[in-house]
C-alpha positions as CSV (number, residue, x, y, z in Angstrom):
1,X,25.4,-11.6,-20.2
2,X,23.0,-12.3,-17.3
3,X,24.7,-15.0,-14.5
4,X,23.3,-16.4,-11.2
5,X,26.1,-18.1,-9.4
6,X,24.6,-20.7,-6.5
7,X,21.8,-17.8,-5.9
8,X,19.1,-18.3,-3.3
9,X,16.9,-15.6,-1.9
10,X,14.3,-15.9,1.0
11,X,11.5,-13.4,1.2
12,X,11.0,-11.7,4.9
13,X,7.5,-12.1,5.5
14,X,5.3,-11.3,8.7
15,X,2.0,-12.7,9.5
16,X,-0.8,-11.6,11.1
17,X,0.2,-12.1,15.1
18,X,3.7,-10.5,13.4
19,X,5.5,-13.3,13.4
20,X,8.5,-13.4,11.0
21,X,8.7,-16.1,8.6
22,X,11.0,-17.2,5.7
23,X,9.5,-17.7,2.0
24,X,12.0,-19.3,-0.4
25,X,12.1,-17.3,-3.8
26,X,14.7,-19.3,-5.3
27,X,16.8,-22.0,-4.3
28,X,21.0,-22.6,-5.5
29,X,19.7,-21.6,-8.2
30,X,22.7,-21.3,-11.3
31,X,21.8,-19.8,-14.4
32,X,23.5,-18.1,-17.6
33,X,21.6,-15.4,-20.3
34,X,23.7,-14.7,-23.4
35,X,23.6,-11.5,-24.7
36,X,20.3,-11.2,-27.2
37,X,18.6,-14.1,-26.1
38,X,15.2,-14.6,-25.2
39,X,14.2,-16.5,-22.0
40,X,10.4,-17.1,-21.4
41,X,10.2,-18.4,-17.3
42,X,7.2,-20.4,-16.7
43,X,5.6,-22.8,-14.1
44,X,3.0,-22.7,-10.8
45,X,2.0,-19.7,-9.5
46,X,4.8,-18.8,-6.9
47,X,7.1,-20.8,-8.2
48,X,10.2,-18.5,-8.4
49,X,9.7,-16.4,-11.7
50,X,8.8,-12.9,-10.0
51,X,11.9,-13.1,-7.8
52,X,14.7,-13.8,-11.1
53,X,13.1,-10.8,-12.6
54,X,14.1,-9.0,-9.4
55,X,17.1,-10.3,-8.7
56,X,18.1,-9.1,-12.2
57,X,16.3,-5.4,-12.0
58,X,17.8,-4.7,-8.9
59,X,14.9,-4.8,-6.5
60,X,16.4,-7.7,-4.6
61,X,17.9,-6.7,-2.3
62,X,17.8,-3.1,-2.9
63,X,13.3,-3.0,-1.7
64,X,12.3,-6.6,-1.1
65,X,13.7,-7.4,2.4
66,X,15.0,-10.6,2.8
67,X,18.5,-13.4,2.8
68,X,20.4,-12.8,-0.6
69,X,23.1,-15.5,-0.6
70,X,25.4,-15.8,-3.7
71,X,26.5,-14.1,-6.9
72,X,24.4,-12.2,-9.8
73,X,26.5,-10.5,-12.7
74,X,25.7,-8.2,-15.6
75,X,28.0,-7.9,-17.9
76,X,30.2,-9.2,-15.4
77,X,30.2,-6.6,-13.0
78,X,28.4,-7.8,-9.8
79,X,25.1,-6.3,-9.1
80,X,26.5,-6.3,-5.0
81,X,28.9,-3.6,-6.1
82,X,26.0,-1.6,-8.2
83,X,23.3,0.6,-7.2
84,X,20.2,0.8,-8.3
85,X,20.8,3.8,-10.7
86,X,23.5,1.7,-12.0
87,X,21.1,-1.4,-12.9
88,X,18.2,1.0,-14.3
89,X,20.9,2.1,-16.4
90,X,20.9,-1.3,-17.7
91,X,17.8,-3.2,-17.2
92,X,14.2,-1.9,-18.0
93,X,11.3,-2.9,-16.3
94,X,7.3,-3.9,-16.6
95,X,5.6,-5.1,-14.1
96,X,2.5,-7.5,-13.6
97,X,0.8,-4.6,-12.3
98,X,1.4,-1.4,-14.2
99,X,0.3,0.7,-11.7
100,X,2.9,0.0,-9.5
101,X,5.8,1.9,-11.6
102,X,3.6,5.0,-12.7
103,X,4.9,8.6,-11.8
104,X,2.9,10.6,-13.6
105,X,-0.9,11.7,-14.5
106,X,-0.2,12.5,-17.9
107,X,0.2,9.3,-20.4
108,X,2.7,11.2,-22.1
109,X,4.5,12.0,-19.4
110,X,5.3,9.1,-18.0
111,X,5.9,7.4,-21.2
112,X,8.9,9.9,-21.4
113,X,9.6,9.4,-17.9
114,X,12.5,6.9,-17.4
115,X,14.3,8.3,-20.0
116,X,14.2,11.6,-18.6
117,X,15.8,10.2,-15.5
118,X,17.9,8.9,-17.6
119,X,18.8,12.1,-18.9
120,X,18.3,11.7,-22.4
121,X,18.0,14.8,-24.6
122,X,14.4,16.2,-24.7
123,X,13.9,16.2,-28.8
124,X,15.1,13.1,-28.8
125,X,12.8,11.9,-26.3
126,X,9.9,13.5,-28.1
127,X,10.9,11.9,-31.3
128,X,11.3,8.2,-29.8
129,X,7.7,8.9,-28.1
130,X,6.3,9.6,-31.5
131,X,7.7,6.5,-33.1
132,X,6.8,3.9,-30.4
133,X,3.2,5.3,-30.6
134,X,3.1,4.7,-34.2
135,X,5.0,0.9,-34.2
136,X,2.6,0.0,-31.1
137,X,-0.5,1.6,-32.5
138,X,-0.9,3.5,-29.3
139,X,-1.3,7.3,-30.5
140,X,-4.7,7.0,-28.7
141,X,-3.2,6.6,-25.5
142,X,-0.9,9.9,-25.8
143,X,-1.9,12.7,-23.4
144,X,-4.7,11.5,-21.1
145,X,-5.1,10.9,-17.7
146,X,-4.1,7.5,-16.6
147,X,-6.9,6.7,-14.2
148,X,-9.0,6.9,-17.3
149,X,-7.4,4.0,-18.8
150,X,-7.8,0.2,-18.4
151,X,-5.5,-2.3,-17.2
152,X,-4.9,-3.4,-20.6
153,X,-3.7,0.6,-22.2
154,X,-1.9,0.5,-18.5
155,X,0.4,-2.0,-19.4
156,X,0.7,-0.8,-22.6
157,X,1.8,2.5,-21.5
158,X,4.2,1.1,-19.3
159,X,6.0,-1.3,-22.5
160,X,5.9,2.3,-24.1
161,X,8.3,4.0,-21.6
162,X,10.4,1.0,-21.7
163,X,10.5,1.4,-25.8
164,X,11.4,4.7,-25.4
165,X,14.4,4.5,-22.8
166,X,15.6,1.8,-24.9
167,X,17.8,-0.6,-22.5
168,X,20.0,-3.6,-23.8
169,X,18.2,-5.6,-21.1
170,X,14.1,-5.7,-20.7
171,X,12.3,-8.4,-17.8
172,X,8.7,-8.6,-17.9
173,X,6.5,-9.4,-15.6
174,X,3.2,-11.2,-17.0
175,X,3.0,-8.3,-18.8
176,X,-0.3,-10.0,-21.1
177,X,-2.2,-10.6,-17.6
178,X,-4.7,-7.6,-18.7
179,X,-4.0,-7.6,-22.2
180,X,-6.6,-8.4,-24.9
181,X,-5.5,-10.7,-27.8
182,X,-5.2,-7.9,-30.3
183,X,-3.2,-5.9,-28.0
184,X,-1.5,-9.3,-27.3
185,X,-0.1,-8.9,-31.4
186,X,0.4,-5.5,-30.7
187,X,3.2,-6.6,-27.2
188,X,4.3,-9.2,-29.3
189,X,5.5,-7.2,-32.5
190,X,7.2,-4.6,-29.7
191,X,9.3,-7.9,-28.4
192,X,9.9,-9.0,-31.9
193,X,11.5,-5.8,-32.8
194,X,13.6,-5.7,-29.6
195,X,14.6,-9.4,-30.3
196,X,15.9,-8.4,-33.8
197,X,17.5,-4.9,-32.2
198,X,19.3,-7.6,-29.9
199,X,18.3,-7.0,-26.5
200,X,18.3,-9.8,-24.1
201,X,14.5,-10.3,-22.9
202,X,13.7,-11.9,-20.3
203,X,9.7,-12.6,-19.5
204,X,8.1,-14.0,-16.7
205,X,4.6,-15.9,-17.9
206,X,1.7,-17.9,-17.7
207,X,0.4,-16.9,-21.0
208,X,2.5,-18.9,-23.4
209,X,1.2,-18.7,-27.1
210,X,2.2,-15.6,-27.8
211,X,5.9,-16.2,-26.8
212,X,6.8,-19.7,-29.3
213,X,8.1,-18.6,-31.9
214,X,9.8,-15.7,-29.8
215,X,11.3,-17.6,-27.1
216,X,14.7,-18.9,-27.4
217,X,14.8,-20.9,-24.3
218,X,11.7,-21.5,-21.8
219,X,13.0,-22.6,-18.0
220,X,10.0,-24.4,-16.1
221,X,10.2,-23.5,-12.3
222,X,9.0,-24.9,-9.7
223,X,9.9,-24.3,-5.7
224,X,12.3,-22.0,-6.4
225,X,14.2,-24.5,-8.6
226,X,14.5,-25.2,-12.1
227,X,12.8,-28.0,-13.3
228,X,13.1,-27.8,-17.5
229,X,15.6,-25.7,-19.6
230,X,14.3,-26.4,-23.2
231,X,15.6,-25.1,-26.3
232,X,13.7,-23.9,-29.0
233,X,13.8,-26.9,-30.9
234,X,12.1,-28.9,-27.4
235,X,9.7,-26.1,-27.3
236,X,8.0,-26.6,-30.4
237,X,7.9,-30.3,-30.2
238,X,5.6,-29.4,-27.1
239,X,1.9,-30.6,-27.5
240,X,-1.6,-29.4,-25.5
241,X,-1.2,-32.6,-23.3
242,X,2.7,-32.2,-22.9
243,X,2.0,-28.1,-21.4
244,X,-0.9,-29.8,-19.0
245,X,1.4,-32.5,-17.8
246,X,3.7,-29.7,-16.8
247,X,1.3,-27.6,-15.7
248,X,1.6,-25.0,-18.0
249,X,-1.0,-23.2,-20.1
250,X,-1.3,-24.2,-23.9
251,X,1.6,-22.5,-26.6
252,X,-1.9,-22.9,-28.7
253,X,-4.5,-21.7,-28.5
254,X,-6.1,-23.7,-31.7
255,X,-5.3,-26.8,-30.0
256,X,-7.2,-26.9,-26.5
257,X,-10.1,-29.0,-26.8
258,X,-13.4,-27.7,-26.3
259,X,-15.8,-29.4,-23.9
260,X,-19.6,-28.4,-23.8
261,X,-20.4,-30.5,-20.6
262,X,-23.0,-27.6,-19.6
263,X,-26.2,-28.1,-18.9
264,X,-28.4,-27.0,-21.3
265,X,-30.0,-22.8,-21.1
266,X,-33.0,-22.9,-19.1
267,X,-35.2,-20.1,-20.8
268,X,-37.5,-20.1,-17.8
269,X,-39.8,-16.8,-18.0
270,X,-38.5,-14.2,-15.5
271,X,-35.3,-15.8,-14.8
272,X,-33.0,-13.2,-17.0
273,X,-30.9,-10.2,-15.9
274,X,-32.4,-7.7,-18.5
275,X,-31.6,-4.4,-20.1
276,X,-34.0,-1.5,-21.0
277,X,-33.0,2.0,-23.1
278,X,-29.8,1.6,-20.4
279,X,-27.2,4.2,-21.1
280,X,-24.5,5.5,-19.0
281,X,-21.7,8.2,-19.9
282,X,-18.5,9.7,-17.9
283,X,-18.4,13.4,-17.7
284,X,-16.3,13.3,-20.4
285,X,-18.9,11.6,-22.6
286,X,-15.9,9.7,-24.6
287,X,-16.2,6.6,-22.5
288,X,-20.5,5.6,-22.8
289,X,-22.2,2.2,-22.7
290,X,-25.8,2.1,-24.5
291,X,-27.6,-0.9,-24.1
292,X,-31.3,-0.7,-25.9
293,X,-32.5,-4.2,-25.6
294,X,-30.5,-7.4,-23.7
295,X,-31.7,-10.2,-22.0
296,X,-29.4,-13.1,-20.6
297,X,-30.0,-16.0,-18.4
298,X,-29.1,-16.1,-14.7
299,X,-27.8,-18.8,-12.9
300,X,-25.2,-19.0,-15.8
301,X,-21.6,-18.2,-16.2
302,X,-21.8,-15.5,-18.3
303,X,-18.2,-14.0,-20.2
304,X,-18.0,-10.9,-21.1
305,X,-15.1,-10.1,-23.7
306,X,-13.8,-7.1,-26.1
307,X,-10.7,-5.2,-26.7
308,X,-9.1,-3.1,-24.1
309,X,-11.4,-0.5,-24.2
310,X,-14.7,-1.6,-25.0
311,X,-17.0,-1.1,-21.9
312,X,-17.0,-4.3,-20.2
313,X,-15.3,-2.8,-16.5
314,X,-18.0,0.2,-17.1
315,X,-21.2,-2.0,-18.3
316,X,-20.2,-4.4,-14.7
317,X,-19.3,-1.3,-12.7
318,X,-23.4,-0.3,-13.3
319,X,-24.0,-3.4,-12.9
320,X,-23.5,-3.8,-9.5
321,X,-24.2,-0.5,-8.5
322,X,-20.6,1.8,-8.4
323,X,-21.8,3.8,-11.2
324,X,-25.2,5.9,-10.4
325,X,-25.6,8.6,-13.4
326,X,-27.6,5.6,-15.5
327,X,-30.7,6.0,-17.5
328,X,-33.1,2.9,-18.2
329,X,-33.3,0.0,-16.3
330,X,-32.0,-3.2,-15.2
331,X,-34.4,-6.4,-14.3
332,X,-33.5,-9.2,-12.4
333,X,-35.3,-11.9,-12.6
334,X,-38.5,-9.6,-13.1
335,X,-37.6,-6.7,-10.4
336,X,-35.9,-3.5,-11.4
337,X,-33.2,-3.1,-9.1
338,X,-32.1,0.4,-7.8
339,X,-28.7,1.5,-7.6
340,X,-28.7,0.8,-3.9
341,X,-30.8,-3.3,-5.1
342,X,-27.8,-3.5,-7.1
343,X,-25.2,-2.8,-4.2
344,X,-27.0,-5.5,-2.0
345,X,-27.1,-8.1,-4.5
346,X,-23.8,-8.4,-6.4
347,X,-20.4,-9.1,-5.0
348,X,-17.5,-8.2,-7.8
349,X,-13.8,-8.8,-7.8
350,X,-12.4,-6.1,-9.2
351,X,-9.0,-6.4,-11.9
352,X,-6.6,-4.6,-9.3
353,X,-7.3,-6.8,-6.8
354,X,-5.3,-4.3,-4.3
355,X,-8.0,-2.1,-4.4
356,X,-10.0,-4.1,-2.6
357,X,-7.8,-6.4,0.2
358,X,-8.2,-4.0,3.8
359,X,-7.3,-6.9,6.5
360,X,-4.4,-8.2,8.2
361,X,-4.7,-11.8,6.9
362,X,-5.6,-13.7,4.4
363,X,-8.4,-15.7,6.6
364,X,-9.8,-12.4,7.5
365,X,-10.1,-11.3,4.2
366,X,-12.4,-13.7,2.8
367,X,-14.3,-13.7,6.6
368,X,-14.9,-10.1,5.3
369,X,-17.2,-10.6,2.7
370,X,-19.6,-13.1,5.3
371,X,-22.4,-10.0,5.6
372,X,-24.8,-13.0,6.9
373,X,-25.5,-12.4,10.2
374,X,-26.6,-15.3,11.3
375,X,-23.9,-17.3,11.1
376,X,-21.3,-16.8,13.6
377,X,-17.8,-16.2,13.6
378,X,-16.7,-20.5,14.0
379,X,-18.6,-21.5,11.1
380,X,-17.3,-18.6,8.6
381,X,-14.0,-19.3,10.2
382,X,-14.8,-22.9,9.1
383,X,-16.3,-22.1,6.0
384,X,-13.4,-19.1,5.0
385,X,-10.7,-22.1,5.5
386,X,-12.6,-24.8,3.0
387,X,-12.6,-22.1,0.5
388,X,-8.9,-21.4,1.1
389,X,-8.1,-24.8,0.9
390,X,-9.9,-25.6,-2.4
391,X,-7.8,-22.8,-3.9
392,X,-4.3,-23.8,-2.6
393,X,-3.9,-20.9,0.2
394,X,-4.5,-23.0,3.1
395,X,-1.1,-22.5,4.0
396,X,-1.6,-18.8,3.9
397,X,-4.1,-18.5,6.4
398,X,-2.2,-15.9,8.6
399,X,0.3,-14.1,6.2
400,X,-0.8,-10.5,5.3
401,X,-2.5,-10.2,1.9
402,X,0.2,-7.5,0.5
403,X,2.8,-10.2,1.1
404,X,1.2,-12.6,-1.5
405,X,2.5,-13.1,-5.2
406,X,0.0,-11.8,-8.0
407,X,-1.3,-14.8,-8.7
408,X,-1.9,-15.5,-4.5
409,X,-3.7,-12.2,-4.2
410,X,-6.2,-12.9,-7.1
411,X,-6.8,-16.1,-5.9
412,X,-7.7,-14.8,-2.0
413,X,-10.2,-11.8,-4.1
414,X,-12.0,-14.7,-5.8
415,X,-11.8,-16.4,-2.6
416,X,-13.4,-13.4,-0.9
417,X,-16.2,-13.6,-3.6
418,X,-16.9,-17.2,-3.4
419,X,-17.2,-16.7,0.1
420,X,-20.5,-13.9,-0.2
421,X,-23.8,-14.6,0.1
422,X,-24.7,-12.2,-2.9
423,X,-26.8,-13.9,-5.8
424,X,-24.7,-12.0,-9.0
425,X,-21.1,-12.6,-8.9
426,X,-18.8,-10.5,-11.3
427,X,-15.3,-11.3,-11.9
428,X,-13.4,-8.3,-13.8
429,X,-10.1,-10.9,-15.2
430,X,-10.3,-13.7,-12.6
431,X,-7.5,-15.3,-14.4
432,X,-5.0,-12.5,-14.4
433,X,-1.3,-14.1,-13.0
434,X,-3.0,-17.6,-12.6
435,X,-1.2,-20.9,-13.3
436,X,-2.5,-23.3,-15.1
437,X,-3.6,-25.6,-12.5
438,X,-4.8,-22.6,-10.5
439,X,-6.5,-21.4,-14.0
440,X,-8.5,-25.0,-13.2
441,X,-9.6,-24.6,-9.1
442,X,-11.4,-21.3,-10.1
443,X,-13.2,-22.3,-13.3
444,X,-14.4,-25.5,-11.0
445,X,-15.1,-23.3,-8.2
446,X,-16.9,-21.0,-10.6
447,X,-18.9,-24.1,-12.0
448,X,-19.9,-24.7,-7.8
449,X,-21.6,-21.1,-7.7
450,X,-23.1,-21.5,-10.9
451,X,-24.5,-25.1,-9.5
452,X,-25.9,-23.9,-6.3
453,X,-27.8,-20.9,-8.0
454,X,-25.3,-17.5,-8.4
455,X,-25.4,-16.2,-11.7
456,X,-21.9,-15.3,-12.5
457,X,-20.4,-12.4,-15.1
458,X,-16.7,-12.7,-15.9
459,X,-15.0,-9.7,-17.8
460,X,-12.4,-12.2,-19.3
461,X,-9.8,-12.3,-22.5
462,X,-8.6,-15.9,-21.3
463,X,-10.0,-18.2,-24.5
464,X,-8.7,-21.2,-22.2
465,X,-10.6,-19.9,-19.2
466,X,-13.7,-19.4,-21.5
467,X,-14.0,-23.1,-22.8
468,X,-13.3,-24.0,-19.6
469,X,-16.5,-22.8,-17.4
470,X,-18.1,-20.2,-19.4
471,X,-21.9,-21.1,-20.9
472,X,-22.5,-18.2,-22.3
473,X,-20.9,-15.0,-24.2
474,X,-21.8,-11.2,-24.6
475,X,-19.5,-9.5,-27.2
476,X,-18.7,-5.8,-26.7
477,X,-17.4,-2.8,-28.7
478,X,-17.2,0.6,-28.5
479,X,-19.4,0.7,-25.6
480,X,-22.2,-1.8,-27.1
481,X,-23.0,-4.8,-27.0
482,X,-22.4,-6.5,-30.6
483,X,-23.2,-10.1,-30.3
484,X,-24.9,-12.5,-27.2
485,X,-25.1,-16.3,-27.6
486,X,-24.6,-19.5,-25.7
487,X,-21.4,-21.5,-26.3
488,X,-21.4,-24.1,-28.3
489,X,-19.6,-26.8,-31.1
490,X,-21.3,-24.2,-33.5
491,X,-20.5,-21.3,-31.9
492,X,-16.9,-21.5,-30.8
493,X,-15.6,-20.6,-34.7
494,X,-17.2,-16.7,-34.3
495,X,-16.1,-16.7,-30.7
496,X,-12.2,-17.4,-32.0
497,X,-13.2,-14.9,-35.1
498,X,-13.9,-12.4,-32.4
499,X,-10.9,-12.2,-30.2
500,X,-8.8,-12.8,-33.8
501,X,-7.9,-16.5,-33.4
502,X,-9.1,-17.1,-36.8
């Protein structure tokens, strides 16, 4: 059993002038797990979720700095008189973002890893290695470098070492943020078969309809608090409009309503981004994109979707220039740009966000991205704080980007994004660790730049997200693209086909 007795925790924060500050995780808050049940924690972005799941792991207070007031028992023993070889012993851990808990090079290896500091026999390590590949499908993955893979294989990698080490208790992070929907039903037949080995799981999401019929309870946070503790006969009574009134994303997917309130494809000559005989290949020359013949229309919001895998992070990568080994060409509205063209005109948010946050602040973060320089430092100021305010991070002006939730740092990347003066926008999983409301303020915002003339390309697995903004769709696989149409009441039913709705 899992207890919180009268538990609050404040987070230790500093800001930019170094100021300390106090950020409530949670708040009294009192809380029992049984032994084999499964808890799904839900609610806004911030709201409290990230901090149970390390209050139970152990990394509260034993890395995140802060005032830990109260009780927290496993088993009954009290986590104050454990250490933290003591809880891993217990607890197993994925995180929102996988890389954060690698150790190793080798897929393999780490895989194997926790268990070996575990100090679990070596043939029986090998043997449990070979059967989680097999039940998660993820012989592929075995013994290759992990920089090569995406987020998606990432996570999977990580539920793999978790599978293998075998604890009675698992918390999860968002661990579908990156995931695709088929590798979705791949995570979710790994939780079904812990559920019936009778592990108590405890998941911290945003993505909630893969989780209904799992879930035995689902706690709604909010502040810190708890809000809703609903059983699992409340949670299937839940409708679409019952999750939104909450806040929370739908538990399915078949029910939210699509709304084509775009305007309609301008097939203006010249105004496409265009693809000629393009081809591009890692050294490897496992990993390729081939592109003979595309044309799509700018000033759209273009989604981009496939499997974990597919090519979408290299086709963008190209796209705006990273990637510089390409044959063929790509137009823009009639001018082939250069790899250097490219660089100039496209701004993109990459899926680790932490790649790409360098300043002290959140304010100066998205003041970053202002290249213009004609306008001077008062009106980007002005102009960095109405974007921050559209997205809910006014109140973050001054606290240091690492100090943000998941959810708080994708939001300040977009923010950073919106805030360029570049004419091609990409978004590589905008809607990773995103609320639902939160989900809403950047598919509007997105709508804003596709309105005053960007042309935007999302690398998205979010269905929701795609009804939601998105006019258009190119389909990829295995490194091509498969399919390219505009979104419609007639072509929703192939887009649901393709990412296995239907």
């Amino acid at each position: 059993m899992i207890e919180f007795k009268d538990v609050t925790f404040k987070y230790n924060i500093t800001d930019a002038e170094g100021n300390k500050k106090d950020a409530v995780g949670v708040k009294d808050l009192n809380l029992k797990i049984n032994d084999g049940e499964f808890v799904v924690l839900t609610g806004f972005s911030g709201c409290g979720k990230t901090t149970i799941i390390r209050l139970i792991n152990g990394l509260i207070p034993k890395f995140y700095n802060g005032e830990l007031t109260g009780e927290i028992y496993l088993d009954g023993k009290n986590t104050k008189e454990m250490t933290i070889y003591d809880v891993s012993e217990k607890v197993g851990s994925v995180f929102q973002n996988p890389r954060s808990q690698f150790f190793n090079v080798n897929t393999t290896d780490e895989i194997a890893f926790a268990a070996e500091n575990q100090c679990i026999d070596p043939e029986i390590i090998k043997s449990k290695i070979i059967d989680t590949a097999y039940s998660m499908h993820i012989k592929s993955l075995l013994d290759r470098n992990i920089f090569d893979l995406s987020g998606g294989e990432k996570q999977m990698v990580a539920c793999a070492g978790i599978d293998v080490l075998s604890p009675q208790i698992i918390v999860l992070d968002e661990p579908s943020s990156n995931l695709d929907h088929r590798a979705i039903k791949r995570l979710k037949n790994i939780l079904e078969e812990w559920k019936k080995q009778g592990k108590t799981i405890v998941i911290a999401e945003h993505r909630l309809f893969f989780l209904k019929d799992l879930a035995d309870r689902m706690i709604v946070m909010e502040k810190g608090e708890i809000i809703k503790d609903l059983n699992k006969e409340e949670i299937s009574l839940l409708k679409y409009k019952d999750c939104e009134d909450l806040g929370l994303r739908a538990l399915s997917l078949e029910d939210i309503p699509f709304e084509n309130d775009f305007r309609p494809m301008q097939n203006e000559p010249g105004n496409q981004l265009e693809f000629k005989d393009f081809f591009f290949s890692y050294k490897d020359k496992k990993h390729s994109v081939s592109v003979p013949d595309l044309s799509i229309p700018c000033n759209d919001v273009i989604a981009i979707i496939g499997h974990n895998g597919a090519g979408k992070s290299t086709l963008v990568r190209n796209i705006c220039g990273l990637e510089k080994r390409n044959k063929g060409s790509i137009v823009y509205k009639g001018k082939k740009l250069s790899n250097s063209e490219r660089l100039r005109n496209c701004y993109m948010i990459m899926q680790d966000v932490n790649h790409q946050l360098f300043t002290e602040s959140v304010l100066d973060e998205v003041m970053l991205s202002m290249t213009d320089r004609k306008t001077d430092k008062e009106e980007k100021e002005a102009k960095a704080k109405d974007i921050l305010d559209k997205l809910s991070l006014s109140n973050y002006c001054d606290v240091h980007p690492m100090a943000l939730s998941g959810g708080q740092k994708q939001r300040t990347a977009i923010a950073s994004g919106i805030a360029s003066s570049k004419p091609i926008i990409i978004f590589d999983e905008p809607t990773s660790g995103l609320d639902l409301n939160h989900m809403y303020l950047v598919a509007d915002l997105i709508k804003e730049l596709k309105r005053i003339g960007k042309t935007v390309l999302i690398i998205t697995h979010d269905y929701e997200f795609i009804l939601k903004c998105c006019d258009y769709v190119i389909q990829m696989d295995n490194g091509s693209v498969v399919d390219s149409y505009r979104i419609d009441s007639t072509s929703v039913d192939g887009l649901k086909k393709f990412i296995e709705l239907k």
